[in-house]
C-alpha positions in Angstrom: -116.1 -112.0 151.3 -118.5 -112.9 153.7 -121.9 -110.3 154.2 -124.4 -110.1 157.1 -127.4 -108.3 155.9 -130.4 -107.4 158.0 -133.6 -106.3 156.2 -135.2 -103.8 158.1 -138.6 -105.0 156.8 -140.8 -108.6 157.3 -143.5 -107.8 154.8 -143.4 -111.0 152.6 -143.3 -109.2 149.1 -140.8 -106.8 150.6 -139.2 -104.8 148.1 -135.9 -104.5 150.2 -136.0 -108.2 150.8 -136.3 -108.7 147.1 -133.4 -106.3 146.6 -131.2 -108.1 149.0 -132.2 -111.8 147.6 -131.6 -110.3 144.0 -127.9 -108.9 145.5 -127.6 -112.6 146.9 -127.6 -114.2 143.7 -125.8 -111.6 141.1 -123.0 -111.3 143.4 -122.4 -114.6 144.4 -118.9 -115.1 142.9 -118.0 -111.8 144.8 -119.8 -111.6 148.3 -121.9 -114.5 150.4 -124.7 -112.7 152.0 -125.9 -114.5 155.2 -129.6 -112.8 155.4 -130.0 -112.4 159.5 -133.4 -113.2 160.7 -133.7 -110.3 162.7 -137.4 -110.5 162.7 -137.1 -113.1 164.9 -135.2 -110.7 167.6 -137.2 -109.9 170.8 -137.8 -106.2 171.9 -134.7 -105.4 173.1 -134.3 -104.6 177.1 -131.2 -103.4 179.0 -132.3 -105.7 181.9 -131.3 -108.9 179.3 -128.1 -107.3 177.5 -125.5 -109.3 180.0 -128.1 -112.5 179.3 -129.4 -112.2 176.2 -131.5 -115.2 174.5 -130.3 -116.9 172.2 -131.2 -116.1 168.8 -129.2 -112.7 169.8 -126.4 -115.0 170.9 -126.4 -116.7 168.0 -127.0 -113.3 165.3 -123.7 -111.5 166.9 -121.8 -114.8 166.4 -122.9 -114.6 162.4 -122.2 -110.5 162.7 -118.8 -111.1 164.3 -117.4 -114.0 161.5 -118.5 -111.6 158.6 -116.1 -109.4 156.6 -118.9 -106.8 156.9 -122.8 -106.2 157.4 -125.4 -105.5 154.4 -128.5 -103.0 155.7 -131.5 -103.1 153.4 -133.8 -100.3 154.9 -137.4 -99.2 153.8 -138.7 -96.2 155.2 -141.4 -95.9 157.3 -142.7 -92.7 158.3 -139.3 -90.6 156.9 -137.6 -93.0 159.3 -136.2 -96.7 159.5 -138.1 -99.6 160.3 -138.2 -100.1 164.5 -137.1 -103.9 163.5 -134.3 -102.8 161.9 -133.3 -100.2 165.0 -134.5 -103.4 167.5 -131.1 -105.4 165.6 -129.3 -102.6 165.9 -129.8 -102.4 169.6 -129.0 -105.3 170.1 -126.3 -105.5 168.5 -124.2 -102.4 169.9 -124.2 -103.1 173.7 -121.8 -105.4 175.9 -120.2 -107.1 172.4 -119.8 -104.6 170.1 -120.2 -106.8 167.2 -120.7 -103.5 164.7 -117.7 -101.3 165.8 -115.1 -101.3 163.0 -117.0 -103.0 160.6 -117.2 -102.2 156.7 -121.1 -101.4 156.1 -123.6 -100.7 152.9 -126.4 -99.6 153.2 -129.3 -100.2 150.3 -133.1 -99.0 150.3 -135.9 -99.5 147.5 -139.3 -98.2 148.0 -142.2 -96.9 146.1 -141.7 -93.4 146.6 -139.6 -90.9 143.9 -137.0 -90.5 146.7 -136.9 -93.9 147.8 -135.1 -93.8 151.1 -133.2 -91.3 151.3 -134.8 -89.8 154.4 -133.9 -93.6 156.5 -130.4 -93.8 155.3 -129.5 -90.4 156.1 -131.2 -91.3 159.9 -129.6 -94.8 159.2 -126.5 -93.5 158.9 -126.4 -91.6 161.6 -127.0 -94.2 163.7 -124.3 -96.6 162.5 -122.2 -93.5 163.1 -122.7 -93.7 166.8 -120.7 -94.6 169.6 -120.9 -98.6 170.4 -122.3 -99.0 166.9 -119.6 -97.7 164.9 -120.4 -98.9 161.7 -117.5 -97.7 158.6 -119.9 -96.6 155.7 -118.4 -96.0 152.2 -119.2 -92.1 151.4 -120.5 -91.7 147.8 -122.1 -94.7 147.1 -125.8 -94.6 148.5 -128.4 -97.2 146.8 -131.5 -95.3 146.9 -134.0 -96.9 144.9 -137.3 -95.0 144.2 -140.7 -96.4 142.3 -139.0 -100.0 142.6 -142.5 -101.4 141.1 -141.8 -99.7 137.7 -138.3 -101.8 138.2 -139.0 -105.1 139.1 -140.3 -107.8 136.7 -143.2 -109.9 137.5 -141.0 -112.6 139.2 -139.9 -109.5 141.2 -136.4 -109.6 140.0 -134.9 -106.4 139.7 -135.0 -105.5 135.8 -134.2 -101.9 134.8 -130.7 -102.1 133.3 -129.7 -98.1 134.6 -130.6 -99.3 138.6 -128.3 -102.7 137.8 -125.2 -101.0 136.2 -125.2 -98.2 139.3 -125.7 -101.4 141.7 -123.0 -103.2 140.0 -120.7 -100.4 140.2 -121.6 -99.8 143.8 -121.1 -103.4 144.9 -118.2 -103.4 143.0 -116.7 -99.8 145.1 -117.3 -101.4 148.4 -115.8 -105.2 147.6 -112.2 -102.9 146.7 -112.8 -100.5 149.7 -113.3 -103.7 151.9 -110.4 -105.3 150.9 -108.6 -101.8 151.1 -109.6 -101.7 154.8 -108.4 -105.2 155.4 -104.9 -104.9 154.4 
């Protein structure tokens, strides 16, 4: 099963871009995770949609061919990252690359609540019209104090966060194949 994930965070020692590389490798025999550059995207403006430049050309092509789309979101300010809402943007007008597709969503942070506040705005987003994202209910990857969970490689280590990942991975691989049949 093929995976687009976007990391709504370009901070080199990101922990959500640890979280996603770490989901990369344990999961390879079940998902391939193509990790978008979306850092790369310009601001996006309405006056470009019907012309857009290229590397937005190019990211809905790699949304379009996956089986379904990865979000890694921190939380800035009780919110999501603007990046991540920048990809977004683009990536609901003209082609509606998004509508329809199988999505998970996945936070860590240093906070006791992790994300929670960004994925339930996250959500609501991917819930809107021309984005249209299909998130499984019940299986939400918050993961607070990360730094007390990470080794010093920065490889997720505490066994309790892997088992619930694992089973959460696990949940939206069946649902996905659920929805494609």
């Amino acid at each position: 099963m093929k995976v687009a994930a976007m990391i709504g965070s370009n901070r080199a020692e990101s922990y959500n871009k640890l979280l996603v590389e770490y989901m990369k490798d344990r999961y390879q025999d079940k998902i391939e995770i193509d990790i978008l550059p979306i850092q790369e995207l310009p601001f996006y403006n309405q006056d470009e949609e019907l012309n857009p430049p290229e590397i937005v050309k190019e990211l809905r092509e790699r949304i379009k061919k996956s089986d379904a789309v990865l979000f890694a979101t921190p939380e800035y300010n009780g919110s999501i990252s603007g990046m991540l809402k920048n990809a977004i943007d683009w990536f609901s007008r003209v082609d509606l690359v998004l509508v329809n597709k199988p999505g998970m969503i996945v936070g860590a942070s240093m906070g006791v609540l992790g994300t929670v506040k960004a994925q339930m705005q996250l959500r609501q987003i991917l819930n809107s019209r021309g984005v249209g994202v299909l998130t499984l209910p019940g299986n939400e990857v918050l993961i607070g104090s990360v730094q007390d969970k990470v080794d010093e490689q920065g490889k997720l280590a505490d066994e309790q966060t892997i088992d619930f990942l694992d089973t959460v991975v696990h949940n939206f691989v069946q649902w996905c194949n659920t929805l494609q049949k």
